[in-house]
C-alpha positions as CSV (number, residue, x, y, z in Angstrom):
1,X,5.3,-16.5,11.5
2,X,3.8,-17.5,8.1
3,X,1.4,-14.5,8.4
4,X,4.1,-12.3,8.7
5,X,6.5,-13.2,5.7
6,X,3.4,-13.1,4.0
7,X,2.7,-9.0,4.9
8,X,6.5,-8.8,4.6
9,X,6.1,-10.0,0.8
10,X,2.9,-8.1,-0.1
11,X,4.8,-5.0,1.2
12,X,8.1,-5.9,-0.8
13,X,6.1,-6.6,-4.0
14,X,3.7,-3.3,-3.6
15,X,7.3,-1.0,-3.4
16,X,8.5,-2.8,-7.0
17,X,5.4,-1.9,-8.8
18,X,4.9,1.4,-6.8
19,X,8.7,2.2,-8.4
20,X,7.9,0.9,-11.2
21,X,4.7,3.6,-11.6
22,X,7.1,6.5,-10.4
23,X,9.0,5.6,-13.1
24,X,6.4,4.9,-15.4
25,X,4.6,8.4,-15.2
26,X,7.8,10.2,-14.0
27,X,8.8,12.3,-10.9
28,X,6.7,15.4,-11.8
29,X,3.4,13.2,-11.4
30,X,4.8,10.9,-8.9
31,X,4.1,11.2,-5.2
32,X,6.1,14.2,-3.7
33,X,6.1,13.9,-0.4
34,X,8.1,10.5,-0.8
35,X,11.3,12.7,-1.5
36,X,10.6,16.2,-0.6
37,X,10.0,16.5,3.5
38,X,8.8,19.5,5.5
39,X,11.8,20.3,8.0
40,X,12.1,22.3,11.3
41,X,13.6,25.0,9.2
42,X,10.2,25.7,7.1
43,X,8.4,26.7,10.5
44,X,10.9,30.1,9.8
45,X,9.5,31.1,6.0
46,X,6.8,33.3,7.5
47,X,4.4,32.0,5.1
48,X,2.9,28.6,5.2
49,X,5.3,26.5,7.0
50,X,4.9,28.8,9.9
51,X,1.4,28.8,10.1
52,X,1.1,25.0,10.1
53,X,4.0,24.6,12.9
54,X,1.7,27.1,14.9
55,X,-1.5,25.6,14.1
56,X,-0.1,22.3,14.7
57,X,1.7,23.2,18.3
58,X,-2.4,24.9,19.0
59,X,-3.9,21.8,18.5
60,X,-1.4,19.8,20.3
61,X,-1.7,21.8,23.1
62,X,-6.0,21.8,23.3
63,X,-6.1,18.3,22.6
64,X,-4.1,18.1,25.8
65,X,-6.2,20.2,27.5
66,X,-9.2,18.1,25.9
67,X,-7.7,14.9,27.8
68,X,-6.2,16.6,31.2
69,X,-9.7,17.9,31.8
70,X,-11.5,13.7,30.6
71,X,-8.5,12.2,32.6
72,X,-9.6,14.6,35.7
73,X,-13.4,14.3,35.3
74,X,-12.8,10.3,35.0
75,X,-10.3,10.4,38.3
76,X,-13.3,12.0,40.1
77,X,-16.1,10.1,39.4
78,X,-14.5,6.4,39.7
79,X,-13.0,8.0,43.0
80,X,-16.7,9.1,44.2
81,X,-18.6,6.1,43.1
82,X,-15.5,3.6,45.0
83,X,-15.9,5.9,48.1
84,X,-19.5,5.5,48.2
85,X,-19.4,1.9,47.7
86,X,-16.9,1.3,50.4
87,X,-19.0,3.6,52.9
88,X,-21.8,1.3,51.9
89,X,-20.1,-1.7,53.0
90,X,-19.0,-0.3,56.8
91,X,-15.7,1.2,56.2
92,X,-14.3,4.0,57.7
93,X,-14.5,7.7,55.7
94,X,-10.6,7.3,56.2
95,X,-9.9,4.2,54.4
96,X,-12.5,4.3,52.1
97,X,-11.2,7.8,50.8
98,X,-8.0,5.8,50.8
99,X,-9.4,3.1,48.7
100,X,-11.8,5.4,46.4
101,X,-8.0,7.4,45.6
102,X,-6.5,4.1,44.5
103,X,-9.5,3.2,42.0
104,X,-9.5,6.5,40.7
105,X,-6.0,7.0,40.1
106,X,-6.4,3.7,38.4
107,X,-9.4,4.9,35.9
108,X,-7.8,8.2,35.1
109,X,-4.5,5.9,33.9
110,X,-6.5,4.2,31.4
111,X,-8.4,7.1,30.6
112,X,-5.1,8.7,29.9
113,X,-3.7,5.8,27.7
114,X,-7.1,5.6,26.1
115,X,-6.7,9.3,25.2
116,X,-3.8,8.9,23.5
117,X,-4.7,6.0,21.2
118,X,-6.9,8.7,19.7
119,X,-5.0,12.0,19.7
120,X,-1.1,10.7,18.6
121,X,-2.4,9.0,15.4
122,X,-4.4,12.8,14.6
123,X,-2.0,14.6,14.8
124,X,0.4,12.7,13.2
125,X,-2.1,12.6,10.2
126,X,-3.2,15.5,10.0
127,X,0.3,16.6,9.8
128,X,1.0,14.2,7.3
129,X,-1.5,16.1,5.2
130,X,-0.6,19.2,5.4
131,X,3.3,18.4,4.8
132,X,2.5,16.7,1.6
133,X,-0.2,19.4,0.4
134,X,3.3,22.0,1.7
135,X,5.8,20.1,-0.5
136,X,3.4,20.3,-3.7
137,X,1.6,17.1,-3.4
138,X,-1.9,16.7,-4.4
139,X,-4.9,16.7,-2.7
140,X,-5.5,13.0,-3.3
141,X,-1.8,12.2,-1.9
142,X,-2.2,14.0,1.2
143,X,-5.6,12.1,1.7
144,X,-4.2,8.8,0.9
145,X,-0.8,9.6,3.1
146,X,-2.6,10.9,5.8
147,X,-5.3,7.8,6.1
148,X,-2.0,5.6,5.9
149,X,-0.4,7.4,8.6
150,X,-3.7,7.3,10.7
151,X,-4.6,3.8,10.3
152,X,-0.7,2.7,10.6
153,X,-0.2,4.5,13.8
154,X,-3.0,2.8,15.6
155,X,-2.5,-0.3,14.6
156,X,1.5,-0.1,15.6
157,X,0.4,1.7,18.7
158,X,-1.6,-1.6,19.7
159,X,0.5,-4.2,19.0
160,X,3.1,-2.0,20.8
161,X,1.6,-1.4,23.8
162,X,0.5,-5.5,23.8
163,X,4.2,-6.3,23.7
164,X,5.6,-3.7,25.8
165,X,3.2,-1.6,27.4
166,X,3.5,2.5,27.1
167,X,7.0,2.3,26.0
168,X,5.8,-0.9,22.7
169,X,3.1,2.1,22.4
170,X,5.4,4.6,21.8
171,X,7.7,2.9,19.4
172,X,4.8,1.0,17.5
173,X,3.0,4.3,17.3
174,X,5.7,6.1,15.8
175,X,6.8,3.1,13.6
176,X,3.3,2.5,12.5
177,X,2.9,6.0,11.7
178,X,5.8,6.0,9.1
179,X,4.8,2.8,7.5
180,X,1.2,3.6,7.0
181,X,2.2,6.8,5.6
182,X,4.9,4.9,3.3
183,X,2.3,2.5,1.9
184,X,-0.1,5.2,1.4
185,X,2.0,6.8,-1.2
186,X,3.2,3.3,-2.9
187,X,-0.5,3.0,-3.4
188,X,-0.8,6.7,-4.7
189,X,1.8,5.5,-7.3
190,X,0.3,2.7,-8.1
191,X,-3.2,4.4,-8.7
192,X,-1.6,6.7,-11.0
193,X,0.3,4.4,-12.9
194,X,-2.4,2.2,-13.5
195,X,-4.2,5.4,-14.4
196,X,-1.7,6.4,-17.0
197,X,-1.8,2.7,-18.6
198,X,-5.5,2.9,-18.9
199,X,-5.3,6.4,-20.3
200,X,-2.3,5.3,-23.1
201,X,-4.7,2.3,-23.6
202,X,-7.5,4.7,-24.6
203,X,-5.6,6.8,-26.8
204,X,-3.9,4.1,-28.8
205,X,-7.4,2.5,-29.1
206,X,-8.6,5.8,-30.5
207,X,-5.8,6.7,-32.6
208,X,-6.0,2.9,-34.1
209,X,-9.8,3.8,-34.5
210,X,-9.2,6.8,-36.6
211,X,-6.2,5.5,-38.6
212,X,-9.0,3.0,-39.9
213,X,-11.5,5.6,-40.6
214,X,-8.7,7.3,-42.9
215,X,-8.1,4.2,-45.0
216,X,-11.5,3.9,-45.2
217,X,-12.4,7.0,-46.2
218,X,-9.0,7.2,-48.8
C-alpha cells in the first residue's frame, strides 16, 4: 500500500510541474499530442492520416500472421515430442495422440499469450509515434510518448494478467498504454521547461556580462 501512494504522489507531483512547464514555455512549444489527437476521421484526408491507418492495419494484420504461424509451429512440436514420449513409455498410438493433442494445445496457448505481450505494446507505440509526429509534435515527443506507451503497456499488461488473467491483460494493457504515454509527455514538458530556465539563465548571465563591459568601457 505504501508503495503505491508513493507512485500515486510522484505521478501527482510530476503533472504540477509538467503544467507548470507548459505554461512556462507556452502551448506552441508544449507537447501537442497532449491536446490534439489523431481521430478515425483523419484515416479519410488521403494524405498522411490515411497512409498510417493502412500501414498500421498492414502491420497488425502480418504480426498476426507472424504469431498464427509461431503458435502453429509451437502446437506441433510440443504435440510431437509428448506423442513420442508417451509411445516411449507403452501407450497406445490412440491415447498418446490423445495425450500429445492436450500438451500441444496447451504450449500453443502460452505461445499465444506470449505473443501478445510483445505485439499489443508495438503497435500501440508505434502508433503513438506516428500520431504525435501527425498532430505536429516533435520528433523528440513522439520518441519519448512512444517509449512511455511501450514500457506502460507491458508493465500494465503484467500486472493485469497476474490479477485477472487474459481479461486483467487486456485492461492493464490498455490502461498501461495510456499512462505510459501520459507520463511520457509530462516528462517532455518538463525537459523543455527546464531547458528554457537554463537557456533564460544563460542569456541573463550574458546580458549581465556585457552590461558590465559597457560601464567599463564608458
Amino acid at each position: 500500500m505504501r508503495v503505491q501512494l508513493l507512485a500515486l504522489t510522484a505521478v501527482l507531483v510530476l503533472s504540477f510541474i509538467a503544467e507548470k512547464c507548459r505554461q512556462l514555455i507556452g502551448e506552441e512549444s508544449a507537447s501537442r499530442s497532449k491536446t490534439e489527437r489523431f481521430t478515425f476521421v483523419n484515416c479519410f484526408d488521403m494524405s498522411y492520416g490515411t497512409i498510417g491507418c493502412i500501414l498500421k492495419e498492414l502491420v497488425k494484420i502480418y504480426l498476426y500472421y507472424i504469431r498464427a504461424t509461431h503458435v502453429h509451429k509451437v502446437r506441433n512440436e510440443a504435440t510431437k515430442e509428448a506423442v513420442q514420449e508417451n509411445l516411449s513409455k507403452g501407450q497406445s498410438l490412440e491415447d498418446a495422440v490423445k495425450e500429445g493433442q492436450k500438451v500441444g494445445n496447451a504450449a500453443a496457448r502460452r505461445a499465444s499469450l506470449q505473443a501478445k505481450h510483445i505485439m499489443g505494446p508495438m503497435v500501440s507505440s508505434g502508433w503513438d509515434f506516428f500520431e504525435t509526429l501527425y498532430v505536429g509534435g516533435t520528433l523528440a515527443e513522439a520518441s519519448i510518448r512512444s517509449v512511455g506507451t511501450l514500457l506502460g503497456s507491458y508493465v500494465g499488461g503484467i500486472i493485469g494478467e497476474g490479477k485477472t488473467r487474459w481479461f486483467g491483460f487486456l485492461l492493464g494493457s490498455q490502461l498501461g498504454s495510456w499512462i505510459g504515454g501520459r507520463l511520457g509527455l509530462m516528462l517532455y514538458d518538463v525537459g523543455n521547461g527546464l531547458l528554457f530556465v537554463l537557456q533564460l539563465t544563460r542569456t541573463n548571465k550574458s546580458d549581465g556580462e556585457n552590461n558590465s563591459l559597457l560601464l567599463i568601457s564608458s
